[in-house]
N, C-alpha and C positions, 0 to 999 in steps of 0.2 A: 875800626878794629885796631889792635895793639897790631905795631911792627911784627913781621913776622905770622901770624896768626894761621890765614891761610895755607903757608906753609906746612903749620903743625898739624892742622888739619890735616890734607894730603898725607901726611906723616903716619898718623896713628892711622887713618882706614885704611894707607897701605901696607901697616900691622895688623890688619886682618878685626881692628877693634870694631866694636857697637858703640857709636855715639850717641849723646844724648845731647837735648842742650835746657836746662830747667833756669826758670827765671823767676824773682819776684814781677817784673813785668805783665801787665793784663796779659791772655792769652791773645786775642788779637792784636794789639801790640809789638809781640814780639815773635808772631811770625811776620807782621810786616816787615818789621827790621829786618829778619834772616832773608825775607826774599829783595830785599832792597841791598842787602850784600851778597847777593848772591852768594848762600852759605847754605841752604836750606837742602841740598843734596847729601850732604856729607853727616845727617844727622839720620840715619835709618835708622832709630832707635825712638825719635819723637821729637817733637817741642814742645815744652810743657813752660804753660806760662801761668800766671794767680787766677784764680778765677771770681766770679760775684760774690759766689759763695765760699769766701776764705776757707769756713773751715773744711774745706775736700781739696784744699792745695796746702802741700808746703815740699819745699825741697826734698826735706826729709821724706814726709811720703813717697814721693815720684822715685826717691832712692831703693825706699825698701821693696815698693810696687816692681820695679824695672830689673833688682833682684832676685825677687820671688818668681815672675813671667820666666825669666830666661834663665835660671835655677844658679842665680851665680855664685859661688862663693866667695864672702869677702875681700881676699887677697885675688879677686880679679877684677876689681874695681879700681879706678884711676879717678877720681875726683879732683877737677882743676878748678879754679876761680879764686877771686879777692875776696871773698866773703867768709865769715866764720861757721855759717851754715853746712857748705858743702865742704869744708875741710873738717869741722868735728864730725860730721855725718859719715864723712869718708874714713876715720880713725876709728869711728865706735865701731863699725859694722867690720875693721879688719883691714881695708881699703888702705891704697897710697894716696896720698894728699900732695898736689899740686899745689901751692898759693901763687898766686900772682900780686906781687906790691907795686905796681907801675902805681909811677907818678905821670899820670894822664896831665896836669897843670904845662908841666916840664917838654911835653912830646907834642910838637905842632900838628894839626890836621894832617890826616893822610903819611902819618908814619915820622920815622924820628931822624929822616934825612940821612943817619948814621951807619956805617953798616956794622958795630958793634950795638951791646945791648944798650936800651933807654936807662936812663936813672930808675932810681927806686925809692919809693916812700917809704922812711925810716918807720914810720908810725903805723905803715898796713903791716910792715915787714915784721913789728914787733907782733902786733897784734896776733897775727898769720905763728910764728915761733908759736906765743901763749897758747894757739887754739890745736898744734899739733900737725901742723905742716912737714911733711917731709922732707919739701925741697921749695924753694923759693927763687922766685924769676921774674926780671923786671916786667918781662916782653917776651917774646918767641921768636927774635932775631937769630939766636943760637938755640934752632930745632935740633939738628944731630946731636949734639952734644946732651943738649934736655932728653932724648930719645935713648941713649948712647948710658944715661945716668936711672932714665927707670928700667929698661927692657935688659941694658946688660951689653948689648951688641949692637956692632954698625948694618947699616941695609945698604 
């Protein structure tokens, strides 16, 4: 997990959020991983991973699906990750967009030793800009501050 992570975790459910966690990873897959980081609590909202049958998974789906169930409207959506899926998916529908450009290369196992933010990959960072990112972060070393910059206020 990126420096920080967990933290952020803790953070948003103790904003009262529904998380989710949706992945290109097979579904089994990547609940192994959640339970092998012991992460798998903090997502009451589901784990949504690829399935056999590609076409009844895509990010996209699991977004609109997870919308429609809990009647969300757009602008109550928080979409985080490195990928251009869930930050355009998070822009069209209204949603704030998270991007994450960690330079995973640069960050040794088990965290980034630092206690300021990781580097940043010029090249996700740019990416992440073009696809309409709100806010971009290497890492989740600086949770309140990330927290502090979407919600408005400190907890």
């Amino acid at each position: 997990m990126l420096p920080g992570a967990r933290a952020m975790l803790e953070a948003l459910r103790g904003r009262g959020l529904r998380l989710y966690l949706t992945s290109g990873t097979d579904q089994e897959y990547i609940e192994e991983e959640a339970a092998l980081l012991g992460i798998v609590e903090y997502f009451d909202g589901g784990i949504c991973g690829a399935r056999v049958d590609y076409k009844t998974y895509s990010k996209a789906k699991v977004i609109e699906r997870m919308m429609t169930e809990a009647r969300l409207a757009g602008s109550d959506l928080l979409g985080a990750g490195g990928g251009l899926v869930e930050i355009t998916t998070a822009r069209r529908v209204g949603g704030c967009a998270l991007g994450v450009a960690s330079d995973e290369a640069a960050v040794p196992a088990g965290g980034s030793g630092r206690p300021g933010p990781g580097p940043v990959d010029e090249w996700k960072r740019q990416r992440l800009i073009q696809a309409g990112a709100d806010m971009i972060v290497p890492d989740f070393t600086q949770t309140e501050a990330i927290c502090q910059a979407l919600f408005g206020q400190e907890r």
